[in-house]
C-alpha positions as CSV (number, residue, x, y, z in Angstrom):
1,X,4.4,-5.1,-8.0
2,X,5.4,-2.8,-5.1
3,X,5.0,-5.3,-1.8
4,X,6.1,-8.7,-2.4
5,X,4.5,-11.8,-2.0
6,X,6.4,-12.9,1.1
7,X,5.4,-10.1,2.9
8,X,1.9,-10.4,2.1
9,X,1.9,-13.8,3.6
10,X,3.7,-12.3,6.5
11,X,1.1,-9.5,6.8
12,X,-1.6,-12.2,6.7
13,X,0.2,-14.6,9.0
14,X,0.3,-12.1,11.9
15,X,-3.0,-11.1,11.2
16,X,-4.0,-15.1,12.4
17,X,-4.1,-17.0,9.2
18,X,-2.8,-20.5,10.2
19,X,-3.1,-21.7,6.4
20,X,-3.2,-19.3,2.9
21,X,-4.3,-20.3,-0.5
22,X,-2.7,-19.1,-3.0
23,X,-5.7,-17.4,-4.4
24,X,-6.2,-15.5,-0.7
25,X,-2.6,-14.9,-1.1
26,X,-3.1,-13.4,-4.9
27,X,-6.1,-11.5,-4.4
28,X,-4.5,-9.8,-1.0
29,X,-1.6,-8.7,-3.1
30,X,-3.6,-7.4,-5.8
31,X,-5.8,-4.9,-3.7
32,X,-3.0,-4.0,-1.5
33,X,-0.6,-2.9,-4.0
34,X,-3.6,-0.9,-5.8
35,X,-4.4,0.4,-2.2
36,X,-0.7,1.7,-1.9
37,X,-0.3,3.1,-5.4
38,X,-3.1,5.3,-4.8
39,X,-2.2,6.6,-1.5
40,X,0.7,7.1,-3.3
41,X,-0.5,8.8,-6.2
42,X,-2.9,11.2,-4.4
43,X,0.4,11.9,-1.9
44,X,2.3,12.9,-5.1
45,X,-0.5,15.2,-6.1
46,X,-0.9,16.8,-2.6
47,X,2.9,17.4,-3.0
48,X,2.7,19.1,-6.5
49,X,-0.2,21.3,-5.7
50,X,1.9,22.0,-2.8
51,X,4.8,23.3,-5.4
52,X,7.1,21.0,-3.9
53,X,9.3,18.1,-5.3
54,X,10.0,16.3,-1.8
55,X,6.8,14.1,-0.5
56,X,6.5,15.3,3.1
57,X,5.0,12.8,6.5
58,X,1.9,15.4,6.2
59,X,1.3,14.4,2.2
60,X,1.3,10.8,3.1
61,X,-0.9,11.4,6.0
62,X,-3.5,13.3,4.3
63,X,-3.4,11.0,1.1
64,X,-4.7,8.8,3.5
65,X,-7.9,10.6,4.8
């Protein structure tokens, strides 16, 4: 997986949680790391279409719209 466990707990901890089960904890990690591989992915394709190689701050931006 891209984001590790320990920072999903991290994420979660300053987010309020005072206690995580490890379920929580597992499903959190699973949707985020989806989430990011597809911001990622549609940032790739914005960067192709693009004709460049290098993923730009505006790709990443946009992938997120």
């Amino acid at each position: 997986m891209y984001i590790s466990e320990s920072s999903i707990k991290k994420i979660l901890k300053d987010a309020g949680a005072v206690r995580i089960s490890k379920e929580a904890s597992s499903a959190f990690h699973e949707q985020l790391n989806r989430f990011a591989f597809e911001v990622a992915s549609k940032a790739v394709k914005l960067t192709k279409h693009a004709k460049r190689k290098t993923v730009a701050e505006s790709d990443i931006k946009l992938a997120f719209q």
